[in-house]
N, C-alpha and C positions, 0 to 999 in steps of 0.2 A: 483570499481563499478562492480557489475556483471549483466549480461542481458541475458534475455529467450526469445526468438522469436518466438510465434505461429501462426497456421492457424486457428485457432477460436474455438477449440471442448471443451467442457465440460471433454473430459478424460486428457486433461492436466492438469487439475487444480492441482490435488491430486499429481500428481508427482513434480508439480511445487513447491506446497508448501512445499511437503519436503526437497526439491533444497532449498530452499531459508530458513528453518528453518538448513542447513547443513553449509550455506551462514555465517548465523547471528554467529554459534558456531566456526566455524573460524574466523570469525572476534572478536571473542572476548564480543560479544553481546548476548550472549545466554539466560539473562536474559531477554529479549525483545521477544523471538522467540516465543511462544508461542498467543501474542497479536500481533505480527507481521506476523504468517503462518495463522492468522483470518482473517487479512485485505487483506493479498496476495488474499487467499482464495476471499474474496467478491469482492473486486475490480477487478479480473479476471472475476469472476462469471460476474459480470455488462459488463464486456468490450465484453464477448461472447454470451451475450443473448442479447446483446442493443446495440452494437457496429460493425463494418465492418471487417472484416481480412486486412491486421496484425495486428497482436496483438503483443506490445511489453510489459513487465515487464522488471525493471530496479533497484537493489538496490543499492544506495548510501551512503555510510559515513564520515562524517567527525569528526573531535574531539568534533564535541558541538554538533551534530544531527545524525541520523538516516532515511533516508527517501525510501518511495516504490514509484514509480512510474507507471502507467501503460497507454501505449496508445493504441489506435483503429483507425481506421478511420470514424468511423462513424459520421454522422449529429447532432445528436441530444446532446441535455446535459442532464446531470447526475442531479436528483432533488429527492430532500427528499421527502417522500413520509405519508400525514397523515391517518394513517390506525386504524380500527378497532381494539381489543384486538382479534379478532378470524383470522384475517390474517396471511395466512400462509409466503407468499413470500413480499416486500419490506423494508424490514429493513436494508438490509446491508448499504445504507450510514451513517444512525444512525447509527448503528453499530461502524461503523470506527469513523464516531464522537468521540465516545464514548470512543477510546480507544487510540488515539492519540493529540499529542499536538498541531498539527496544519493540515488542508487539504485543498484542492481544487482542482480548475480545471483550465487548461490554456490551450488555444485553438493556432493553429500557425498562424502567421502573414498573411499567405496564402499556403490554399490549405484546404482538410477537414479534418478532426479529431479532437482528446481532448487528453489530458494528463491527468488523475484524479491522486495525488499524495497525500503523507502522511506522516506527521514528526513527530518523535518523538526527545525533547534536551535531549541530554543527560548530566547526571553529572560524575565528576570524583572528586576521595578522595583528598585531599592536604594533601600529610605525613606530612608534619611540624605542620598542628595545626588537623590534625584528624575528621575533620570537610566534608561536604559534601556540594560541591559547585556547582551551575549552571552556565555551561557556558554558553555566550550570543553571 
């Protein structure tokens, strides 16, 4: 697992996301990095314009998943947003929709803040029949 800690600015995002696309190519995920340095990207972007300081980002792997995480302190919750074709800004939770296998949001038992996180499963090859399987 690796984790970013910030104080809320928009000039992280950029360095962050190349952290985390640096992240994904050691680990062996690099095919993912690309749709993964998007959602880094937006889900920061949300936690620093809508959200309280700290800010954490969090990536996780395991053998069947992939997952970003990002928390805030803030009050309020993350909601899709139904906008005009002329809108310039709310799209990034579609967004991440869109480009992941699963997402949400999970708030703590007590105190304030939100987690908004995002999975991707992942497959791996079986040498024996050459076949491409999902793991569950």
């Amino acid at each position: 697992m690796g984790c970013v800690r910030s104080a809320g600015t928009c000039r992280v995002i950029g360095k962050t996301r190349r952290l985390a696309g640096d992240v994904l190519g050691g680990w062996g995920l690099g095919h993912l990095a690309e749709d993964a340095v998007l959602v880094v990207g937006e889900l920061l972007a949300n936690a620093v314009s809508y959200g309280e300081p700290p800010i954490r980002l969090s990536l996780w792997a395991a053998p069947d998943r992939f997952c970003i995480r990002v928390t805030d302190h803030g009050p309020d919750q993350p909601r899709r947003l139904a906008l005009g074709l002329d809108a310039v800004h709310g799209r990034g939770l579609s967004i991440v929709a869109a480009l992941v296998h699963e997402h949400g949001v999970t708030r703590p038992a007590d105190g304030p803040g939100k987690t908004v996180w995002a999975c991707w499963r992942l497959t791996t090859r079986n040498p024996d029949t050459s076949r491409t399987t999902t793991n569950t």
